[in-house]
N, C-alpha and C positions, 0 to 999 in steps of 0.2 A: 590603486583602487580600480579593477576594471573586470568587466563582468566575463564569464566563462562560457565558454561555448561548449554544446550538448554533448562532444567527447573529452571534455576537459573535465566537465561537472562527475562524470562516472567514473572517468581515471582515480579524479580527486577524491570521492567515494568509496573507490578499491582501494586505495593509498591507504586511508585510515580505517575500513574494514579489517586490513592484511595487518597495519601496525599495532592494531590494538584489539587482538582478534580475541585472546585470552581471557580479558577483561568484560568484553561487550560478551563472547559468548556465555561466560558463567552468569548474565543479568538473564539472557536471553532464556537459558534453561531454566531457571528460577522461575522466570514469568510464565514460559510454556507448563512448566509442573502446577502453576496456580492456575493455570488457563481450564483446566480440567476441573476445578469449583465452580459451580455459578453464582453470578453475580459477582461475590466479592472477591474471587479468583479472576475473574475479569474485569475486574476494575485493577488489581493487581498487575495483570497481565499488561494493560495495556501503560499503566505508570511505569513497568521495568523498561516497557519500550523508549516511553520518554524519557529515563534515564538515560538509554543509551546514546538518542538522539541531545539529548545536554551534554552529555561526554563528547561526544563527534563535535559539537558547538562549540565546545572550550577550546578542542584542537585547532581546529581551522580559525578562532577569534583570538590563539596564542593565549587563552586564559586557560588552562588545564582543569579543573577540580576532583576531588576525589568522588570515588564510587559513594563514598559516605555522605559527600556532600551533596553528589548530585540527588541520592536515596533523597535525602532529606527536604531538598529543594521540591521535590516532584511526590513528596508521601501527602501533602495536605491538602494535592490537588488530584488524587486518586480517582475519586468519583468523577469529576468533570472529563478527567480524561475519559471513562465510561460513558459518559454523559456526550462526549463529541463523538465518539466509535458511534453511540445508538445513531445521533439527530443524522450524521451522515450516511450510515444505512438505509434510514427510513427514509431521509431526501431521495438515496440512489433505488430504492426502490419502490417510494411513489413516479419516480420521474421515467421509470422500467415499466409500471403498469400505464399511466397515462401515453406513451410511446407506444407499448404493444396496443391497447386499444385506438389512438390515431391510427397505427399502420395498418391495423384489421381493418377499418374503416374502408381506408385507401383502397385495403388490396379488395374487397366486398365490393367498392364502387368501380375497380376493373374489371374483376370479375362482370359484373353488371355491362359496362361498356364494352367486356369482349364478345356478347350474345349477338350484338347488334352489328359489328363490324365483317369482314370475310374471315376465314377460318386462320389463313397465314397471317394476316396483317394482325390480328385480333395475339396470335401465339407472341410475335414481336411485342408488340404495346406491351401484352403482362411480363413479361420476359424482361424487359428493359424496365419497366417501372418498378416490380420486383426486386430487382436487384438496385435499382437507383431508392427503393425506399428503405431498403436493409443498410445499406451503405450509410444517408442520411442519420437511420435511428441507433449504428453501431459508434458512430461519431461523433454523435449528440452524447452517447453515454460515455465514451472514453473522454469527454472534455469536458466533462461535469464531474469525474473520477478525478481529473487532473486539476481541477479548479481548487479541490479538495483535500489535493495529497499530501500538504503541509500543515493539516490545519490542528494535529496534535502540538506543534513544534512551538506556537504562542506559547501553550501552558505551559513548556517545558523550560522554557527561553525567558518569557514578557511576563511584566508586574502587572498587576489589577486586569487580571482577564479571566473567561472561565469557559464555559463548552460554545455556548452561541458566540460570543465576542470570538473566539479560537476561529472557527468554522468562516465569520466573516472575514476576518482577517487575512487567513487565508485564500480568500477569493478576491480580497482589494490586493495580497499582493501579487498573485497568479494572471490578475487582468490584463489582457494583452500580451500575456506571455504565454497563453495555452499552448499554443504551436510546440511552442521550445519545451514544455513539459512532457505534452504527446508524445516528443523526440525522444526525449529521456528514458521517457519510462517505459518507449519500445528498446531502445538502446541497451538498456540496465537488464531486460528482460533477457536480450540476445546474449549479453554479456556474461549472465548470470546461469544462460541455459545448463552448460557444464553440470554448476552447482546445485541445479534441480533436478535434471539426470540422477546424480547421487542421491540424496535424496528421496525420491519417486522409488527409487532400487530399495534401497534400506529400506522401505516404508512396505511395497511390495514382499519383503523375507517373509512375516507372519504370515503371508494371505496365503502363500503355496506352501506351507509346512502342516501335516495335520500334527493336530496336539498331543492324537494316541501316540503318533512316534516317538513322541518322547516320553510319553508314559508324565505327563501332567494335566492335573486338574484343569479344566478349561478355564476357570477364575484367575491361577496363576499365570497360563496363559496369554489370557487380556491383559492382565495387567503388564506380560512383559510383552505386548505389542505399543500398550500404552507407552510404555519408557521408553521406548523405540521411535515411536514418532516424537517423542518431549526429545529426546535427542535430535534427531534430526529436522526436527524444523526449527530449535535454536541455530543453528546453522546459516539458515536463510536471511534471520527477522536484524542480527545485526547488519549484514552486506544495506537491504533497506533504509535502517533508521540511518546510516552514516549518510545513503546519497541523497535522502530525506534535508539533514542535517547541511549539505551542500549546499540542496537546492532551496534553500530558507535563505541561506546566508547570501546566494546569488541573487535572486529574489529582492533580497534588503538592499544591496548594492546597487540593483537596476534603479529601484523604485525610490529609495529611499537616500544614494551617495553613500551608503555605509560604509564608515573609514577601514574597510579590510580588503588587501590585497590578497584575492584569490586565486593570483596568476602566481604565487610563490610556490 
């Protein structure tokens, strides 16, 4: 029983990404083709995820279950999964307008202070506060993202819970560990670059193709740009929910003793 460190957790992440890729990607495109309904395709969308992250779960807790089971396990809590996607948007983006307005503030009340001081001293001051208040408010929001990034994994995982109970949860087990997630999720980011490269490329094909060249209907078109991105962003969403899946489980270890040997 002993917790993982920031290159271990993403190895551990690629490990079951790569062994079980077949599996999680056929959820992941399923969800990405429902992603494309509203509302109830993303509520869809965002349960196939926490399938996959309950598949990732069983691996790394040596309890396995099937696609069937996990479906099953995560179809009655569909909505709240929606339900934790919204509250956590809207957190991240009142907590994005209250920031950009603080910082407007700031920079308005240098500004103000630069009129009065010499011309060069005045360029330093905003220059240096500028950047010292971007910094502040880009790091307030990456560790409010971070506080956050487990917090579908309750519903997927935990009995009697649901979008607000998930979201809290995740932030009682995240406390004091923001640093280590920051890590991570710049870590998984760099890790993962490669597979976004691809990606971003496949995605990019439609946009430089005109339609007349092929002598297709612009409708059919869209729709085969559509399946292009449902392709290729199922690709992404399992690599995720597995180091998602890690970092819940490490998380529970730190916080919690949970009897699972991570380091195997």
């Amino acid at each position: 029983m002993k917790p993982l460190s920031v290159g271990n957790v993403v190895s551990a992440g690629l490990r079951i990404y790569r062994d079980n890729f077949k599996k999680y990607y056929k959820l992941a495109f399923i969800g990405a083709l429902w992603s494309w309904l509203p509302i109830y395709g993303w509520a869809k969308f965002y349960a196939m995820q926490g399938s996959i992250s309950r598949l990732a779960y069983g691996e790394i807790t040596e309890k396995p279950e099937t696609v069937k089971d996990a479906n099953r396990y995560v179809k009655g809590r569909m909505w709240s999964f929606l339900g934790a996607a919204l509250l956590v948007f809207l957190r991240l983006l009142l907590a994005y307008i209250g920031g950009a307005i603080i910082l407007a503030i700031a920079l308005f009340a240098v500004f103000f202070i630069s009129n009065i001081l010499p011309e060069q001293i005045a360029l330093l001051v905003t220059t240096v506060l500028g950047i010292a208040g971007f910094v502040v408010f880009f790091s307030f929001l990456i560790r409010l993202l971070a506080s956050f990034f487990v917090s579908e994994l309750p519903l997927a995982i935990e009995d009697d819970t649901n979008a607000t109970k998930a979201i809290r949860r995740s932030q009682e087990l995240s406390k004091g560990y923001v640093v280590n997630l920051v890590l991570i999720l710049i870590t998984a980011s760099v890790v993962s670059f490669p597979l976004w490269g691809i990606v971003f490329a496949l995605q990019m094909v439609p946009q430089l193709i005109d339609p007349a060249d092929l002598a297709l209907p612009a409708s059919v078109f869209t729709l085969l740009s559509y399946i292009i991105n449902t392709i290729t962003s199922a690709l992404i969403i399992p690599f995720w929910q597995s180091i998602k899946a890690v970092v819940y489980c490490d998380l529970r270890v730190r916080r919690e003793g949970m009897g699972i040997d991570l380091g195997k």
